[in-house]
C-alpha positions as a Python dict, from the first residue, in 0.01 Angstrom:
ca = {
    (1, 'X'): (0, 0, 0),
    (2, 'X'): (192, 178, 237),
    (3, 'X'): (258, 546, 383),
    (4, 'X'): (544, 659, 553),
    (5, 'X'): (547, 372, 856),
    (6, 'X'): (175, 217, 796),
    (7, 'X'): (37, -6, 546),
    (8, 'X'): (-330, -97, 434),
    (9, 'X'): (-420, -424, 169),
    (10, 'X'): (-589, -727, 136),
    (11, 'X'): (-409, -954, 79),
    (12, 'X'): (-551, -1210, 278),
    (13, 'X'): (-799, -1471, 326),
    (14, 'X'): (-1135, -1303, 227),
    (15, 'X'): (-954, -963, 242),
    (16, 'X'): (-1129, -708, -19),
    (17, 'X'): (-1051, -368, -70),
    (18, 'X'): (-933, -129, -383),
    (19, 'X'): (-722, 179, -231),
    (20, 'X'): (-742, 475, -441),
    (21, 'X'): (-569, 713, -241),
    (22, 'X'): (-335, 735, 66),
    (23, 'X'): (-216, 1039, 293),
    (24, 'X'): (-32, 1049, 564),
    (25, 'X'): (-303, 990, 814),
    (26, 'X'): (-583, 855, 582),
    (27, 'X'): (-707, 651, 271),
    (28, 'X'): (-975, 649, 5),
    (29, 'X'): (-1107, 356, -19),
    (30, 'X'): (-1402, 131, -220),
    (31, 'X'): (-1466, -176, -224),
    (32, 'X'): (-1337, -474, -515),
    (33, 'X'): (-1699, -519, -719),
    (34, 'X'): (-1475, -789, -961),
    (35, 'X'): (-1711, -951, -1144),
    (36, 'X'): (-2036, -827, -981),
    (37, 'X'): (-2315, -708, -1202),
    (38, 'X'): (-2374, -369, -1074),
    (39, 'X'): (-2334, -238, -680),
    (40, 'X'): (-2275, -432, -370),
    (41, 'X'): (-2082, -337, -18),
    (42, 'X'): (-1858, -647, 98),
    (43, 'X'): (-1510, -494, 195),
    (44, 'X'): (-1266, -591, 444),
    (45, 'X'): (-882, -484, 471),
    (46, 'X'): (-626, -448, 712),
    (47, 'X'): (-387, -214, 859),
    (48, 'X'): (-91, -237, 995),
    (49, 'X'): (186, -62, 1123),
    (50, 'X'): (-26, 203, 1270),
    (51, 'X'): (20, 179, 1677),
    (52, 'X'): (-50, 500, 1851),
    (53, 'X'): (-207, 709, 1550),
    (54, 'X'): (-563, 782, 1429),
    (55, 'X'): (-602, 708, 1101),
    (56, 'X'): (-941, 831, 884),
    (57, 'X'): (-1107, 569, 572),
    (58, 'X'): (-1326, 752, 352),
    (59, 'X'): (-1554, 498, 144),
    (60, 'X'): (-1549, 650, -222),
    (61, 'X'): (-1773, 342, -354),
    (62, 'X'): (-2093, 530, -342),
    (63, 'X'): (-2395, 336, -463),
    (64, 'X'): (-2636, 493, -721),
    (65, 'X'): (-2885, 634, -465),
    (66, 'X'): (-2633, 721, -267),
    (67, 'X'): (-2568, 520, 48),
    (68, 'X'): (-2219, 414, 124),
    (69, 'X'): (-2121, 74, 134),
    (70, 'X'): (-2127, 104, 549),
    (71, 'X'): (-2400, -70, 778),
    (72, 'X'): (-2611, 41, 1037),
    (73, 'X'): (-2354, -6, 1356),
    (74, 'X'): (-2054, 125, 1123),
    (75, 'X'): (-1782, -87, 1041),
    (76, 'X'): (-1663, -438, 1198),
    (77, 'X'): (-1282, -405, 1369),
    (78, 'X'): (-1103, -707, 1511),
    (79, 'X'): (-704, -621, 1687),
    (80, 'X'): (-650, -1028, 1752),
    (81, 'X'): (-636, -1129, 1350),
    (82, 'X'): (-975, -1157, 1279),
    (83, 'X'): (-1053, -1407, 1547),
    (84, 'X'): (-1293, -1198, 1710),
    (85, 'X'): (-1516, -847, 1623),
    (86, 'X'): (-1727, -626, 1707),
    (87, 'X'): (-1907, -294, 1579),
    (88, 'X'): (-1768, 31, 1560),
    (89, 'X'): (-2066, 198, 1565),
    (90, 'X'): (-2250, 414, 1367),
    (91, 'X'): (-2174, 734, 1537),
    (92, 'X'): (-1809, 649, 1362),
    (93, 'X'): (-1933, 720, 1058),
    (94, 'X'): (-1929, 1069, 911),
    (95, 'X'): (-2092, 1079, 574),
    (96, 'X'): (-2106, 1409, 319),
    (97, 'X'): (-2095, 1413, -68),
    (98, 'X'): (-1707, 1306, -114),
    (99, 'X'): (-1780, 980, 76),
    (100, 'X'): (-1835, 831, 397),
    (101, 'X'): (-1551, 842, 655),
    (102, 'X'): (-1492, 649, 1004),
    (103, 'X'): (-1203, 760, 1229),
    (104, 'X'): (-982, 478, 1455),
    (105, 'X'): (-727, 527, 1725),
    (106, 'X'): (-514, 255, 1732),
    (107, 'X'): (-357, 129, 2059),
    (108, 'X'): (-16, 138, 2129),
    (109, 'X'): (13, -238, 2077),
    (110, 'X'): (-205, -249, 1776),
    (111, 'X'): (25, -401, 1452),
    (112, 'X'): (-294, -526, 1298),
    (113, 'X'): (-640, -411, 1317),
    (114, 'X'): (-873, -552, 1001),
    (115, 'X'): (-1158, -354, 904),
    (116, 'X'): (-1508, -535, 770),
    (117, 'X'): (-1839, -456, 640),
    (118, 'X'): (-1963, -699, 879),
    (119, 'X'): (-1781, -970, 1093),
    (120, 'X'): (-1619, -1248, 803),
    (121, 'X'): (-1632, -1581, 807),
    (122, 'X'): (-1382, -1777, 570),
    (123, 'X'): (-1262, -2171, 607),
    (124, 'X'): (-982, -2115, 906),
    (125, 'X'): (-1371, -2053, 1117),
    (126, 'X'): (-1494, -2343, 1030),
    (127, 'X'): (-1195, -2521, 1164),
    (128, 'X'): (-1170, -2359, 1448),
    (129, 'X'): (-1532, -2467, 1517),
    (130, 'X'): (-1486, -2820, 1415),
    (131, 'X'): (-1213, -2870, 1614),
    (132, 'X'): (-1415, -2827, 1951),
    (133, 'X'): (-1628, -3165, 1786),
    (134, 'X'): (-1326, -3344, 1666),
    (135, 'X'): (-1402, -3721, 1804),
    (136, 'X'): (-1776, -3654, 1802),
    (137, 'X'): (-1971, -3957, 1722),
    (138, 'X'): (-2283, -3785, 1582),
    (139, 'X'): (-2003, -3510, 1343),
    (140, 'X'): (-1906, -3637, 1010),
    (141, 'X'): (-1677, -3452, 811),
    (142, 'X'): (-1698, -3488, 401),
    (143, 'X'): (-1602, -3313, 72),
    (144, 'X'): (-1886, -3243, -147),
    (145, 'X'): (-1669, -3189, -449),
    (146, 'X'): (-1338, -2945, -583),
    (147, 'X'): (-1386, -2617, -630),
    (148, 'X'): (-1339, -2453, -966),
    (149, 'X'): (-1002, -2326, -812),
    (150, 'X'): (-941, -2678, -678),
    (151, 'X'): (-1044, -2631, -305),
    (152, 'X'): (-1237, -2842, -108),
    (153, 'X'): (-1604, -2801, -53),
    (154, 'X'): (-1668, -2902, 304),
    (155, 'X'): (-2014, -3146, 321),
    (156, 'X'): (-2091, -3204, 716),
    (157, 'X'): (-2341, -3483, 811),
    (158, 'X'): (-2465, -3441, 1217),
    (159, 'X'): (-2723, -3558, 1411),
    (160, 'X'): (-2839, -3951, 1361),
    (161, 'X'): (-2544, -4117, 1139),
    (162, 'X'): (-2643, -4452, 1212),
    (163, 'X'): (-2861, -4484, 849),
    (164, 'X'): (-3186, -4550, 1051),
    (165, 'X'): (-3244, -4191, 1043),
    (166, 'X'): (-3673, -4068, 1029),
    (167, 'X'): (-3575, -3753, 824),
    (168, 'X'): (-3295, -3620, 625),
    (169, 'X'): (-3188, -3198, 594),
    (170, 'X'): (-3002, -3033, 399),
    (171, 'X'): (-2883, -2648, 499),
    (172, 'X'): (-2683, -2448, 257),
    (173, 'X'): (-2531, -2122, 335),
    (174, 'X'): (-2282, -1854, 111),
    (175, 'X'): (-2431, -1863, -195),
    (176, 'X'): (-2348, -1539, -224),
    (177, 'X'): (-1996, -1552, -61),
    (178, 'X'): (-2001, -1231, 118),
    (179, 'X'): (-2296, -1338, 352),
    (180, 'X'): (-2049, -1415, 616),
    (181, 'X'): (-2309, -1433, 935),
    (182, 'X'): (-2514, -1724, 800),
    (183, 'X'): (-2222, -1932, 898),
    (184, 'X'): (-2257, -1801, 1265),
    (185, 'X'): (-2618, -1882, 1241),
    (186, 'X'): (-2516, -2264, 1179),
    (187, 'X'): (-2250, -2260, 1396),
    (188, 'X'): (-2548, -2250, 1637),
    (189, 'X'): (-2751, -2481, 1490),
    (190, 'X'): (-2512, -2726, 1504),
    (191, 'X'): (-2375, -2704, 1865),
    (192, 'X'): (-2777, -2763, 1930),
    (193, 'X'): (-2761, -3076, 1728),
    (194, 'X'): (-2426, -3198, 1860),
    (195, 'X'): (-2485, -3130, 2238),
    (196, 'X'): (-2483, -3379, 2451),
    (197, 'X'): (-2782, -3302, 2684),
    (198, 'X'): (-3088, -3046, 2554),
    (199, 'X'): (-3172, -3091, 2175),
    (200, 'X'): (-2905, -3268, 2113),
    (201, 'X'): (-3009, -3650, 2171),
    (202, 'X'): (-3324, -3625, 1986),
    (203, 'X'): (-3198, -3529, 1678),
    (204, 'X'): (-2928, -3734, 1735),
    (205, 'X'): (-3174, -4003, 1754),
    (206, 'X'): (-3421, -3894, 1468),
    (207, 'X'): (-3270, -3673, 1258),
    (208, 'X'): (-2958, -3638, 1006),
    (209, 'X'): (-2845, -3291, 847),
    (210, 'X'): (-2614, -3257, 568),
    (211, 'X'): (-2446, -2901, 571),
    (212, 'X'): (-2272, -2717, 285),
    (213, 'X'): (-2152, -2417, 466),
    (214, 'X'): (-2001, -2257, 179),
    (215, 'X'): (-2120, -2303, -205),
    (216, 'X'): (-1934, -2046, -267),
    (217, 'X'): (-1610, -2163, -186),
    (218, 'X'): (-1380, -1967, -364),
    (219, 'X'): (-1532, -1654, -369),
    (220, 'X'): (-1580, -1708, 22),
    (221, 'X'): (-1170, -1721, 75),
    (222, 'X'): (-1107, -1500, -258),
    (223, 'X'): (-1325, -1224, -63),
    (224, 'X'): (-1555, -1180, -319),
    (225, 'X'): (-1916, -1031, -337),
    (226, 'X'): (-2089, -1319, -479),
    (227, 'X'): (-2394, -1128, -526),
    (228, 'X'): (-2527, -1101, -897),
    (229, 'X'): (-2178, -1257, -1008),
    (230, 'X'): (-2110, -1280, -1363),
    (231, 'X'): (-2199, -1482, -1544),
    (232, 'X'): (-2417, -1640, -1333),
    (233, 'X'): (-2490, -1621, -983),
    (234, 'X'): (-2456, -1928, -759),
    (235, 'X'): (-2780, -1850, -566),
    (236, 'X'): (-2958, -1863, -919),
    (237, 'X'): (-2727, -2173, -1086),
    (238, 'X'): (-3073, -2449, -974),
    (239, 'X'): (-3164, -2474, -1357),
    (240, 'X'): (-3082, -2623, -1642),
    (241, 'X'): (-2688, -2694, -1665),
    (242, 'X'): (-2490, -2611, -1313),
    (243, 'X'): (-2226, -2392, -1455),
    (244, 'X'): (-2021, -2421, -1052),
    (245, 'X'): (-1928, -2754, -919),
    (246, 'X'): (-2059, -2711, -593),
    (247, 'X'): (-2422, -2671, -730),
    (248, 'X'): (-2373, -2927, -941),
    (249, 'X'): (-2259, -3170, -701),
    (250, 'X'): (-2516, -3051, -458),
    (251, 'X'): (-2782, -3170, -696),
    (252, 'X'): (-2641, -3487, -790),
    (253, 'X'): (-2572, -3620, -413),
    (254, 'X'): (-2902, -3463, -224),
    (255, 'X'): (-3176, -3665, -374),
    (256, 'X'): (-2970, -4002, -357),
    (257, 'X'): (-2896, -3934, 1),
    (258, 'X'): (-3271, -3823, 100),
    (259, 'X'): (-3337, -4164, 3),
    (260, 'X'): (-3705, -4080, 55),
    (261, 'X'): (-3620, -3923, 357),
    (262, 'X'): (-3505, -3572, 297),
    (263, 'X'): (-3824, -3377, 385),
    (264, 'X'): (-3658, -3052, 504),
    (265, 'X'): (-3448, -2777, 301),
    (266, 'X'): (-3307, -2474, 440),
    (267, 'X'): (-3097, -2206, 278),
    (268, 'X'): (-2973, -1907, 509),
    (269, 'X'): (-2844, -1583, 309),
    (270, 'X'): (-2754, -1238, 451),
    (271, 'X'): (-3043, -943, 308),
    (272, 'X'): (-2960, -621, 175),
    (273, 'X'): (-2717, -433, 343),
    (274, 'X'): (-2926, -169, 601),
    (275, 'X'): (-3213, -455, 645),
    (276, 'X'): (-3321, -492, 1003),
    (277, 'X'): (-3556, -807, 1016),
    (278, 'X'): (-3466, -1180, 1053),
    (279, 'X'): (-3775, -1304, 748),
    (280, 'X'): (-3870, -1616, 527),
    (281, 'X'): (-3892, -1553, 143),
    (282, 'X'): (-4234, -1699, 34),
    (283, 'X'): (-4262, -1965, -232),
    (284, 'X'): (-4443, -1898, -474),
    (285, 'X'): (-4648, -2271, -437),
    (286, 'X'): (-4913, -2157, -204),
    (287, 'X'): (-4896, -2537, -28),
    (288, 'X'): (-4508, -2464, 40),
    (289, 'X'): (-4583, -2085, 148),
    (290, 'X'): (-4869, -2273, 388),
    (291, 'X'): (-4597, -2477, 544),
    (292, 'X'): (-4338, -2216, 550),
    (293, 'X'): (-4581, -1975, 737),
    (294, 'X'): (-4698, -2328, 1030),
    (295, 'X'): (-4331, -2293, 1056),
    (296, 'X'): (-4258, -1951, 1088),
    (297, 'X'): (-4545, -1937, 1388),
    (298, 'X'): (-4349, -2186, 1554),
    (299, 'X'): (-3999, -1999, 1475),
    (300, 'X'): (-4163, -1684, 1621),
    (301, 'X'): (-4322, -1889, 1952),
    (302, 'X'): (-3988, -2023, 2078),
    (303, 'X'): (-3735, -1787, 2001),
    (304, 'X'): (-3541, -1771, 2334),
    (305, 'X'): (-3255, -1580, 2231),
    (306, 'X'): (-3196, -1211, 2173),
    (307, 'X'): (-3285, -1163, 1771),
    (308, 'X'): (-3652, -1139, 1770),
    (309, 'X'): (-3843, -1353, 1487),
    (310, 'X'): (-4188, -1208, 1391),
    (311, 'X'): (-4410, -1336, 1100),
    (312, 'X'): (-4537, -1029, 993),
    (313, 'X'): (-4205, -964, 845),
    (314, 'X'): (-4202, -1243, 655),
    (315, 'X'): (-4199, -1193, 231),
    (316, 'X'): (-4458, -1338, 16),
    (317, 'X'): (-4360, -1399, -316),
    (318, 'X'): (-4489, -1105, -546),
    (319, 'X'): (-4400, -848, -256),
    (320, 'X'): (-4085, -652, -261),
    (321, 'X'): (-3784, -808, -449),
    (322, 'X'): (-3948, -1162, -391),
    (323, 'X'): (-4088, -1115, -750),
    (324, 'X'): (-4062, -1366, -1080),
    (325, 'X'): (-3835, -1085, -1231),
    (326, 'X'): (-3576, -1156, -938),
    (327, 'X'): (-3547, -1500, -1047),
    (328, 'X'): (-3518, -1461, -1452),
    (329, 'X'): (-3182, -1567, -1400),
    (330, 'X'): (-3252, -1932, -1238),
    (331, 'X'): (-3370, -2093, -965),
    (332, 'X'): (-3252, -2061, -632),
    (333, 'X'): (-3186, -2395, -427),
    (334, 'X'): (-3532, -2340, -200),
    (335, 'X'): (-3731, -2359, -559),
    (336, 'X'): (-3543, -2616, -649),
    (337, 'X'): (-3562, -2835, -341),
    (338, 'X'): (-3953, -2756, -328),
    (339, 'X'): (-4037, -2898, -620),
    (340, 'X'): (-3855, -3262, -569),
    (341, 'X'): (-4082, -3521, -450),
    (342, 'X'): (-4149, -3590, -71),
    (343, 'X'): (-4017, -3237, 27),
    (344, 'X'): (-4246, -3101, 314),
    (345, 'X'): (-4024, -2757, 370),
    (346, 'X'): (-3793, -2588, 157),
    (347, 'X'): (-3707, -2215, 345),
    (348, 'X'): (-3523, -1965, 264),
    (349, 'X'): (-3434, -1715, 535),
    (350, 'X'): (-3262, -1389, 577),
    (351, 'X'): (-3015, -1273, 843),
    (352, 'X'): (-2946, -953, 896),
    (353, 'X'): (-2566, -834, 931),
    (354, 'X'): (-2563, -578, 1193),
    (355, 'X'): (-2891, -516, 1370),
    (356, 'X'): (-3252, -667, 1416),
    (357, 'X'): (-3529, -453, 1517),
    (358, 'X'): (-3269, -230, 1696),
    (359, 'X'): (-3106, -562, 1879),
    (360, 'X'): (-2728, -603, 1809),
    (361, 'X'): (-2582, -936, 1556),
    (362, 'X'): (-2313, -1041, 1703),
    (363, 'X'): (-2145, -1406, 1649),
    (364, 'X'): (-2309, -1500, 1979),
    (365, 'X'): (-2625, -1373, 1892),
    (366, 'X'): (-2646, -1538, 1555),
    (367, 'X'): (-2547, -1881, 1701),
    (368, 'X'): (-2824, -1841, 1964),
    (369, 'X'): (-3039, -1774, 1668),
    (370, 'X'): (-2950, -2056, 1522),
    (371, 'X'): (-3060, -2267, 1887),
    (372, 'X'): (-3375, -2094, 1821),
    (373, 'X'): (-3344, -2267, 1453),
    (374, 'X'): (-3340, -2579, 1590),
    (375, 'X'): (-3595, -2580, 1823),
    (376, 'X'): (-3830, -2458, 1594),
    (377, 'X'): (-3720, -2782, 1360),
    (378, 'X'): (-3811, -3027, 1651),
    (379, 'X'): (-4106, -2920, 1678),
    (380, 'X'): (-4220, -2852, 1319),
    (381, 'X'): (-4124, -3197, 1246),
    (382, 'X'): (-4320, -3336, 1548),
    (383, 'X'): (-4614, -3091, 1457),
    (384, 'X'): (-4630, -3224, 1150),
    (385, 'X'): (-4617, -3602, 1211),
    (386, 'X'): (-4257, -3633, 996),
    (387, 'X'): (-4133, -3759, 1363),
    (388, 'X'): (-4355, -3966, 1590),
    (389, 'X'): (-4498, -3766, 1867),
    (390, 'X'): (-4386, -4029, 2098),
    (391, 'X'): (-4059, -3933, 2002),
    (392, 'X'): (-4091, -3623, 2192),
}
């Protein structure tokens, strides 16, 4: 939609955004719900045509106690095409009872700026990131399956490729496609498992991961919520028939591969959208909440990067949302994986989009998170004896 000489859509890969109103120096704005049960806050659109002016976006998408569908350091803005971002910040933000509003100048040379909830992630990012491993021995790059829409579903295998591998994991991320910094997180892990010197040649030796990044596909590039999607949620698709191919495919090909040999699960999601703690969801098998605590202690002991990990902030099952009610709808893929045979840690962890404990996410901060992710996996696996200690 345009006004006079500017123009704000989304009509691009993972764009979202319904415009209800345009002036000649602002828009209402709220974000494209689809087919999302009830409320949720992923948004992103662009602008462009706009160098020189300052243009206001009120948010009109109010949720029903209230808050705005803005996070805690404001919005995201990127001025190079979504290659990089950072925050606004929260003093941007101007909220009263007809919505919530942020203000932005834009340069003189600015044709495009995009606007976010939080910094996206979408498929062009994963290439981008692959290409700096293309020609990497220990990188394999797979399709899981089609998409309902036809895409593919990229399956990664890193780490020891050889088939002589001591343990097998499998790390799954957008199952709820607008949970965009998960994908930063295993950006991280990977470069850790892919190096050449530091973690790198140990798992290389040891270990092999297989990494979905998006189950979501579609609704990753489509720009969709994901959350509490009609009629089923992919997050909650573990049970009974798989109604999306990725899921289903995910469930036929992990057991075969583990061979005996997958022992570790990990799915990484994003957390409500003012949430401020990096936390494990507790099982609700006291052996596999026993594990996932040894492993949050060792999480929380070598964190070396700038998103502090504490255990106390972990969730038990029956505390907060991680209740049986949450899951009347199916089984996520950490239940599921828990209760194959041979698996000695199925996680599920929560990364926050903006802030934790008052410590900026950025892209760089996530992927030094997701270091931290690995080195807590070396040594778990050592800890536990799933790896010889002489392996070390």
């Amino acid at each position: 939609m345009n006004r006079g000489s500017w123009q704000i859509d989304a009509d691009f890969p993972g764009g979202n955004i319904v415009v209800e109103r345009v002036a000649a120096d602002s828009a209402d704005v709220r974000q494209d719900l689809r087919d999302t049960e009830g409320w949720w806050f992923w948004w992103q659109f662009r602008v462009r045509g706009a160098q020189g002016r300052t243009l206001a976006f009120r948010h009109v998408g109010r949720q029903p106690n209230g808050r705005y569908p803005l996070g805690l350091r404001g919005p995201a803005v990127s001025s190079d095409g979504g290659l990089t971002w950072s925050w606004l910040g929260a003093e941007a933000v101007d909220i009263s009872e007809s919505g919530a509003v942020f203000r932005y100048l834009f340069a003189p040379a600015a044709r495009e700026v995009r606007f976010a909830f939080a910094p996206p992630y979408i498929d062009a990012d994963l290439q981008r990131f692959l290409r700096r491993y293309a020609g990497n021995a220990h990188l394999q790059r797979l399709a899981l399956c089609r998409s309902r829409k036809g895409r593919p579903v990229h399956r990664l295998h890193a780490g020891c490729l050889s088939g002589h591998t001591d343990v097998r994991v499998v790390v799954t991320a957008r199952h709820h496609a607008c949970e965009s910094l998960a994908n930063f997180v295993i950006e991280g892990l990977l470069e850790a498992v892919l190096d050449d010197a530091g973690l790198g040649p140990w798992f290389q030796r040891h270990v092999e991961f297989t990494v979905i990044p998006f189950m979501d596909t579609d609704g990753v590039e489509d720009g969709d919520q994901g959350k509490n999607r009609r009629p089923r949620d992919h997050g909650r698709d573990y049970e009974g028939d798989s109604l999306y191919p990725e899921v289903r495919a995910l469930r036929q090909l992990a057991p075969a591969w583990g061979e005996g040999r997958w022992r570790v699960a990990c799915d990484i999601h994003c957390p409500a959208s003012r949430d401020r703690v990096i936390q494990l969801i507790g099982s609700p098998y006291p052996q596999m909440w026993e594990r996932q605590q040894r492993f949050g202690r060792i999480l929380e002991s070598v964190v070396a990067g700038p998103l502090p990990y504490r255990t106390a902030d972990d969730l038990p099952f029956g505390k907060g949302w991680n209740v049986a009610a949450n899951y009347a709808g199916g089984k996520s893929f950490s239940r599921w994986a828990s209760e194959l045979p041979d698996m000695a840690l199925a996680l599920g962890l929560e990364f926050p989009y903006a802030d934790v404990k008052g410590c900026e996410v950025t892209a760089a901060a996530a992927r030094l998170f997701g270091h931290d992710l690995a080195r807590a996996l070396k040594e778990y696996l050592l800890a536990e004896g799933l790896v010889r200690a002489t392996s070390r």
